[in-house]
C-alpha positions in Angstrom: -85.9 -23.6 152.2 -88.3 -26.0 151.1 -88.9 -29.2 153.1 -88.8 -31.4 149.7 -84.8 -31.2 150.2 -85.2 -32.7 153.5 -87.7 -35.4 152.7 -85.3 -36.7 149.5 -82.8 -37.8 152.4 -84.9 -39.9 155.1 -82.9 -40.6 158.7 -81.4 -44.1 158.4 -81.2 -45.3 162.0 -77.9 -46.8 163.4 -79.1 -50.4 162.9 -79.4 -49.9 159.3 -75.9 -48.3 158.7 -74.2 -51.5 160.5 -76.3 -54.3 158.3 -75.0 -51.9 155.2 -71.3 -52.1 156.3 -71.6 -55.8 156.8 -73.1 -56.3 153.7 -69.9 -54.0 151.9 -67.8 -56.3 154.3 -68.6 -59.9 151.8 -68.5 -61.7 155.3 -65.3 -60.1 157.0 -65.8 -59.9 160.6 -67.4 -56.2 162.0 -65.4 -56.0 164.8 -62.2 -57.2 163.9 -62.1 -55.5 160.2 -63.1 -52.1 161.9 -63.6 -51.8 165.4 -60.4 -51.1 167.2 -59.5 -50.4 170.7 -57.6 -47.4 172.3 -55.2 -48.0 175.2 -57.4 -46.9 177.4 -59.8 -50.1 176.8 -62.1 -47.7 174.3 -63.5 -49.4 171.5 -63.7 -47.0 168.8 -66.2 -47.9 165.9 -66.1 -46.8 162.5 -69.3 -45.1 162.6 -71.4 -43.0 165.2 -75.0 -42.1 165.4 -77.3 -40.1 167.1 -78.1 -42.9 168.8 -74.9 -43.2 170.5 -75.7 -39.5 172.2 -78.9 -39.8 172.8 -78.8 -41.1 176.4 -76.2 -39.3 177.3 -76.0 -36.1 179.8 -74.0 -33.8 177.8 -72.6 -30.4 179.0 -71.9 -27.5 176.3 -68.2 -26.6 176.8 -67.6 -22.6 175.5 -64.0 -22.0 174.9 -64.5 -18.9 172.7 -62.7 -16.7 175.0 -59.3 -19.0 175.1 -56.2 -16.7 175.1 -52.8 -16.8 174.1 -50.4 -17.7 176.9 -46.4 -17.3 176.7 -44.2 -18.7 179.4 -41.1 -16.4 180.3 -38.4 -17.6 182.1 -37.5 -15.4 185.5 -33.8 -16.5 186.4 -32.9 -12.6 185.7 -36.2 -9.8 186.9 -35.0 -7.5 184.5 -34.9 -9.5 181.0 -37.6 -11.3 182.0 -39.7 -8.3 182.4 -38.2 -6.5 179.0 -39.1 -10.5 177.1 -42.7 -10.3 178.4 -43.5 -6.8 177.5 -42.1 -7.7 173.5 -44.3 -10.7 173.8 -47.3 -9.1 174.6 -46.7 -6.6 172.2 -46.2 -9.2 169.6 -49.4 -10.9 170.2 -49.0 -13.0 173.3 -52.3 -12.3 176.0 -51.0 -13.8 179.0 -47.8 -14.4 180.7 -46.6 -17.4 183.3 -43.2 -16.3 184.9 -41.3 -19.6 186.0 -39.5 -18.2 189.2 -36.4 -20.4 190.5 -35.6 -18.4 193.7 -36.9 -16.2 196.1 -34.3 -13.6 195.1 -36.0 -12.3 192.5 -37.3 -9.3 192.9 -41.3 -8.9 192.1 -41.5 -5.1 192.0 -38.6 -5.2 189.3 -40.0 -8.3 187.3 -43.7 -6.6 186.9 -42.4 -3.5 186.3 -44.9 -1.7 183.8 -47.2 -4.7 182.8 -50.3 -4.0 182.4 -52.5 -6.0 185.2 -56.2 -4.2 184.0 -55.6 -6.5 181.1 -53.0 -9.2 181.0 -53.6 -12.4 183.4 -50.3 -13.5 185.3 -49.2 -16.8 185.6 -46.7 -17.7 188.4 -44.9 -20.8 188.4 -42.6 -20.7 191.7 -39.7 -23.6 192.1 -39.8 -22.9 196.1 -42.6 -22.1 198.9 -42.8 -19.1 200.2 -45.7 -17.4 201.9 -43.7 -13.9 202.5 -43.2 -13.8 198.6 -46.2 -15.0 198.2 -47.4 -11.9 200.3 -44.9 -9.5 198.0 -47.2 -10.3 194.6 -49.9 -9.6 196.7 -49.1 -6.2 197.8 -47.5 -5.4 194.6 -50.5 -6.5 192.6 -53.5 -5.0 194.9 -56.1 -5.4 193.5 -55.3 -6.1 189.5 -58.5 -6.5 187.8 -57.0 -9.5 185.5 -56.5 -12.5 187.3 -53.3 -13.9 188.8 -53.0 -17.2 189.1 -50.6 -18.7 191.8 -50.5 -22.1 190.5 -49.3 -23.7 194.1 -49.2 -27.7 194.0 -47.0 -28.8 196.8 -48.3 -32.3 195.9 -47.2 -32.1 192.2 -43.9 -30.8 193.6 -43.5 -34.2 195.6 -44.8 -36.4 192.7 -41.8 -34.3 190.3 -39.0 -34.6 192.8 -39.7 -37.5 195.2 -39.3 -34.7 198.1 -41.5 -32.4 200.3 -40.6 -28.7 199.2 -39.2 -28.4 203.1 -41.2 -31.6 204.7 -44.9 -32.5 205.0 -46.1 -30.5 207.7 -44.2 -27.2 207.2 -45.4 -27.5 203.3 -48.7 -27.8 204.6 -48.3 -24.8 207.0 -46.6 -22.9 204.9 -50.0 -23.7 202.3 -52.5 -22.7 204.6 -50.9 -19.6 205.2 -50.8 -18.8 202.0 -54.9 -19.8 201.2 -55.3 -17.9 204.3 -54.4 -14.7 202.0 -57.4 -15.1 200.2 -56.2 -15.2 196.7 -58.0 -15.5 193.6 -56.7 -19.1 191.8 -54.0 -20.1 194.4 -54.2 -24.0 193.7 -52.7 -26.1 190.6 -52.7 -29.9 189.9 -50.1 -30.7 187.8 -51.5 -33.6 185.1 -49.1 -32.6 182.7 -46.6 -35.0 184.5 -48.4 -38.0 184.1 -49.1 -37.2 180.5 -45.4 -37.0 179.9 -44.5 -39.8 182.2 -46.3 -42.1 179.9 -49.7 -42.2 181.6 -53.0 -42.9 179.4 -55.8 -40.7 179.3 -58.0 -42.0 182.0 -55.2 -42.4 184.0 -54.0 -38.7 183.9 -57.9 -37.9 184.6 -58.5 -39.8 187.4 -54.7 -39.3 188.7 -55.4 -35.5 188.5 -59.0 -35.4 189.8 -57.3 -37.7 193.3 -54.6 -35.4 192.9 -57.1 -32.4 193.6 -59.4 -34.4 196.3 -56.5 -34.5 198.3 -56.8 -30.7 198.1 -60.1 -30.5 198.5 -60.2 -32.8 201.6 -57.8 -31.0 203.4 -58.6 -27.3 202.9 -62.1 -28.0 203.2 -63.5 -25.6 205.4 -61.2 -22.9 203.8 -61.6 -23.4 200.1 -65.7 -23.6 200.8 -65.4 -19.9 202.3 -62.6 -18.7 199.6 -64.5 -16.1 198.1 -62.6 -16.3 194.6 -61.5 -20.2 194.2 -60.9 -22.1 191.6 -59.1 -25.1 191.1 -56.2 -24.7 188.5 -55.5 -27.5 186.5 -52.2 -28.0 184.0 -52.4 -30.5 181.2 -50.0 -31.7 178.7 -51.8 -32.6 175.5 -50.7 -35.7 173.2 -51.4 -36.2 169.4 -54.3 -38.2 169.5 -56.6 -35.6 168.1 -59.8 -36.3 168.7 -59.1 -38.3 171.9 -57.2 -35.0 173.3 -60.7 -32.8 172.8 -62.8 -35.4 174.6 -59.6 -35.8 177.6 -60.3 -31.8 178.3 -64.2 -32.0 178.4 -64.0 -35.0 180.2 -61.8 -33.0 182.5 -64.6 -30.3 183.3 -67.3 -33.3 184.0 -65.2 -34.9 186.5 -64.3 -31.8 187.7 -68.2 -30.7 188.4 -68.7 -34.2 189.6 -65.5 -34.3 192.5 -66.6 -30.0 193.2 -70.6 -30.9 193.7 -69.7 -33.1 196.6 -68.2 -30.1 198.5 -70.4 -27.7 197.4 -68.1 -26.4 195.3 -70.2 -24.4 192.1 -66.8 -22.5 190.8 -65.3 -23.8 187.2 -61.8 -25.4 186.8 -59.6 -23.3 185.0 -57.2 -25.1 182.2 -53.9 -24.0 180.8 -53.0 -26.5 178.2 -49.2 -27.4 176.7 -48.4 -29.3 173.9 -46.9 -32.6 175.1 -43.5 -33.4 175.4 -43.5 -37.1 175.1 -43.8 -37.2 171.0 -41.6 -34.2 170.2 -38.2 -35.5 168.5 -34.3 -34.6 168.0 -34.4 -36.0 164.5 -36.3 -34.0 161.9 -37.5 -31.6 164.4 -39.2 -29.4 162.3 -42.5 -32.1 162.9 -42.7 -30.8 166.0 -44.3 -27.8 164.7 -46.9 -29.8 163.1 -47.5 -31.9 166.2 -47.9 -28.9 168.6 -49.7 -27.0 166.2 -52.5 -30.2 166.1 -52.0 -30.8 170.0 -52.6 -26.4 170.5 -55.9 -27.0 168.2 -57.2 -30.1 170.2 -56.4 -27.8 173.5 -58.9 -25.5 172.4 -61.2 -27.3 171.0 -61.4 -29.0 174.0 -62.1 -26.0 175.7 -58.8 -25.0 177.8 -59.1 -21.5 178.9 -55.0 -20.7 178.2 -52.7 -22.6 175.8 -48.9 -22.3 176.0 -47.1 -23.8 172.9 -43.8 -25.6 172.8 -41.2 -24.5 170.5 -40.3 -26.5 168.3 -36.7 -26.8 169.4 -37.5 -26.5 173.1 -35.8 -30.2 174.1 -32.2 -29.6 172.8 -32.0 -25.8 172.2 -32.3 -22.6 175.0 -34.3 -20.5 174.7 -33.8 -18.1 171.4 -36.0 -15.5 169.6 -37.1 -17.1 166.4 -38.6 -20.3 167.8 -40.0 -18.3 170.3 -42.0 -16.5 167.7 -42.4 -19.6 165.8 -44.3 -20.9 168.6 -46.4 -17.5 169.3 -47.4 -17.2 165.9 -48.7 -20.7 165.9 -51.0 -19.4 168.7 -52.5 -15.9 166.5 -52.6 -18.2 163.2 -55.1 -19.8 164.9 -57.0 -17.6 166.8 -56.5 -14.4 164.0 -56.6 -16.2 160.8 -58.1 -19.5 161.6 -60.5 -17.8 163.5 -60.8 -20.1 166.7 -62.3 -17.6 168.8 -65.4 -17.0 166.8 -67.1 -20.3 167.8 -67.9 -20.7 171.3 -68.8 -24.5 171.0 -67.5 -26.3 167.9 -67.1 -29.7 169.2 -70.6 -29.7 171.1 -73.1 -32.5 169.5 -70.6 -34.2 168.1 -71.4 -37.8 168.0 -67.5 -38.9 168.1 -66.3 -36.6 170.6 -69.7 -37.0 173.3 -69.1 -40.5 172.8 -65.6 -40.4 173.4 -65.8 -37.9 176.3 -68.2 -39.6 178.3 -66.4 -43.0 177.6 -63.3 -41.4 179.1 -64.9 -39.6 181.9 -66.2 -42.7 183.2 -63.3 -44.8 183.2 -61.8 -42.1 184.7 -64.1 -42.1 187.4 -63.9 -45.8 188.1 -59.9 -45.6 188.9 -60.3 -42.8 191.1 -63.3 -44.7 193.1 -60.7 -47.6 193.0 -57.7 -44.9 194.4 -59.8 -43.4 197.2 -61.2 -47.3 198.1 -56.9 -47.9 198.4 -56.9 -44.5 200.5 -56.2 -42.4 198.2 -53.2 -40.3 195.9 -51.0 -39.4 198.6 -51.2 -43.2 200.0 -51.0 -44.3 196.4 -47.7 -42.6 195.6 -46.2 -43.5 198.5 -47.0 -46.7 198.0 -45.5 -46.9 194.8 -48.3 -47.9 193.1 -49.3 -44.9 190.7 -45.5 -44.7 189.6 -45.8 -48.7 188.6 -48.9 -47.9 186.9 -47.7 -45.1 185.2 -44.6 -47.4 184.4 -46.6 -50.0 182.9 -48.5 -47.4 180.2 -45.2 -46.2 179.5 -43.8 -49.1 178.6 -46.4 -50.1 176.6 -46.3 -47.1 174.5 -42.7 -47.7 174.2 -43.0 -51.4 172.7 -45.3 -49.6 169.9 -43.4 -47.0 169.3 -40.6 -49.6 168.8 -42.8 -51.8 166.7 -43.9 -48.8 164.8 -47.5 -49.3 165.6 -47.4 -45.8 167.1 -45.4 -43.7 164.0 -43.3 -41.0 164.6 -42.2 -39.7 161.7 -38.7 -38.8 160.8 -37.5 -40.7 163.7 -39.5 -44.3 163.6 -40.8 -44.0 159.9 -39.1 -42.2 156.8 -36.2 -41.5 159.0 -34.0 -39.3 156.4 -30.7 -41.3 157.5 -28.0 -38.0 156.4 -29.6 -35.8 159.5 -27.3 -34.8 161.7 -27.7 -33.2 165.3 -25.0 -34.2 167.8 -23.2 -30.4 167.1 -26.7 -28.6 167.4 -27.4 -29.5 171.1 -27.4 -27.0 173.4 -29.3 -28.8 175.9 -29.3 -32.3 177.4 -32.3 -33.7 175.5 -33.0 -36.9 177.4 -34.0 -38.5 180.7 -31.3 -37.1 183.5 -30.8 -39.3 186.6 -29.4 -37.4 189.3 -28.7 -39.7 192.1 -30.6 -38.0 195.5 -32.2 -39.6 198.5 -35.9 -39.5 198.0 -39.0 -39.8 200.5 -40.6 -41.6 197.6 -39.6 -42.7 193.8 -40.2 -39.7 191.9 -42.2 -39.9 188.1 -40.3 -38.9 185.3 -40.8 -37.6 182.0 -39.3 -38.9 179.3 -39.7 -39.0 175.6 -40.7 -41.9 172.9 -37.7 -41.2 170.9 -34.8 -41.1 173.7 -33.3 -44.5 173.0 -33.2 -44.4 169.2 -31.9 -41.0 169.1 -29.0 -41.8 171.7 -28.0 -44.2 169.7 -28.2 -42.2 166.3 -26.2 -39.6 168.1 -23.7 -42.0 168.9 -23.4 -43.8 165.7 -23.1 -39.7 163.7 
């Protein structure tokens, strides 16, 4: 190609694009006519240049290899096992196999899957180191991974409660990293994402979470021959935010792991958030998890389990099931998200935006562990009131409309009717329990204005 093309088009520096933009601009203010700040106290500018990169440290993030995850819930070993074969056959490359009891039987759940290739996912509602020890001697030694997800800190964030009390969770732990299993730990960020939590505070909220981890399994997570630190994260509709929230992720990540000598990876499974999806004209929830699955990979998550688009007020059923896999191979088959390792890398948006995140990230969890960190936090009270705050901040602009859901805030069609359609409680349930501390709670944007719809059908 001739280098006359390139010489027709001289670089203009950044300098040179702002005096422009005020010029176009007849003496409107820069800032105020187009610089506008995210609620995590980022001002976002209309522009960025390669200036705005050029100083910065950045760290190529290859998410070409991203697979397909489907969850399957376990209350029966049998149908479970029978739903997770169709899905796999159907397209799904992983499975995560929510288990409410001990009583279900492993042998009969894993009955015929494939572990050469097919990763497994457990996502246990009790702790257990004998069943813990059944997957291990069923699975051997399965050449996929198996990932035990374990977070007996997220469980106590979720409920308010110990699984059976501080110490015997944290015997009952170390028995289990004892077993040397590959990917035993999780830290749950998703709940602070649906809780109502900004970005930098699910970030550095997740990345104390794990120190905690870390800090007390030291000497036995430095000699585990296969760890890595599993981390769950709920991704909003903020698109280009949502990419930079995951990279950030890994950076902090590398950052907290360095200082334990630590070299391993985190590994990211990525959901679509709950906290926008709507009663009301629910069919927009396909578009917003279908944005939230494309900023999860962008981002770089290494699994990404949609949300059907139904999930908050029906049971589980077939067709959105398959609504929400397909979603999944659209993208990876036909819009061909697997064929580019590093599509967001160099981007003078996103770097800026992830390294912007990752340091205020870093800031509040310097500020947690100066405080004494998570655990004294949320026992304190204080990450819940935090959390609280952001929520309720959201909430006044969802009510004001600055933040537009549509179909329920915005071009709400007023002849749609759902109160006979629910087969599931869709909103906040508060089941009155004693507590060790308050518990954080998801809940959705839309709960208010759709209890009152439903009331008013």
């Amino acid at each position: 190609m001739s280098d006359k093309l390139f010489s027709d088009f001289p670089e203009v520096s950044a300098k040179a694009w702002k005096q422009q933009i005020q010029y176009d601009l007849k003496g409107a203010d820069y800032n105020e006519t187009l610089v506008w700040e995210s609620p995590e106290g980022i001002k976002v500018k209309p522009f960025y240049h390669q200036e705005d990169i050029s100083k910065l440290n950045l760290q190529s993030v290859n998410n070409k290899d991203w697979k397909i995850g489907q969850v399957v819930y376990a209350g029966n070993a049998a149908m479970a096992n029978a739903k997770a074969r169709d899905f796999l056959q159907k397209g799904a490359e992983c499975i995560l196999f929510q288990i409410p009891s001990a009583a279900i039987k492993i042998e009969e759940l894993l009955k015929n899957l494939n572990f050469e290739n097919t990763p497994i996912y457990f996502e246990l509602h009790f702790l257990s180191a004998d069943y813990v020890n059944g997957i291990k001697s069923h699975l051997g030694n399965a050449a996929s991974p198996i990932f035990l997800n374990i977070d007996i800190i997220g469980n106590l964030a979720r409920s308010g409660n110990w699984f059976e009390g501080l110490e015997k969770d944290h015997s009952t732990l170390t028995s289990i990293l004892d077993m040397d299993l590959r990917n035993t730990l999780q830290v749950d960020l998703s709940l602070y994402q649906n809780a109502g939590a900004t970005i930098t505070q699910q970030l550095a909220y997740g990345l104390a979470h794990a120190n905690e981890y870390l800090n007390h399994f030291q000497s036995r997570l430095e000699n585990s021959s296969g760890f890595t630190m599993h981390f769950k994260v709920a991704v909003g509709t903020n698109y280009f935010f949502e990419i930079a929230k995951l990279r950030a992720l890994r950076i902090l990540w590398s950052t907290l792991a360095s200082e334990y000598g630590i070299t391993t990876a985190c590994h990211i499974s990525a959901y679509p958030t709950k906290r926008n999806k709507t009663l009301y004209d629910y069919n927009t929830n396909m578009l917003r998890s279908t944005t939230e699955c494309m900023s999860a990979i962008l981002g770089g998550a290494d699994v990404v389990f949609n949300l059907p688009y139904d999930a908050i007020y029906h049971k589980n059923n077939e067709f959105g099931d398959r609504i929400a896999l397909n979603q999944l191979i659209l993208l990876k088959e036909e819009s061909h998200f697997d064929k580019v390792g590093n599509p967001a890398d160099g981007t003078f948006y996103i770097e800026s935006l992830t390294h912007q995140i990752a340091e205020k990230a870093l800031q509040l969890f310097k500020n947690l562990e100066k405080q004494g960190g998570f655990l004294k936090q949320l026992k304190a009270h204080v990450i819940q009131k935090q959390i609280n705050e952001s929520a309720a901040k959201e909430q006044e602009r969802f009510n004001t409309k600055t933040e537009v859901l549509v179909g329920t805030n915005t071009y709400v069609n007023s002849d749609d009717r759902m109160k006979d359609n629910l087969e599931l409680y869709p909103f906040l349930k508060s089941n009155t329990r004693k507590t060790l501390i308050a518990p954080i709670f998801e809940k959705r944007l839309a709960e208010a204005m759709e209890q009152k719809r439903l009331k008013d059908e």
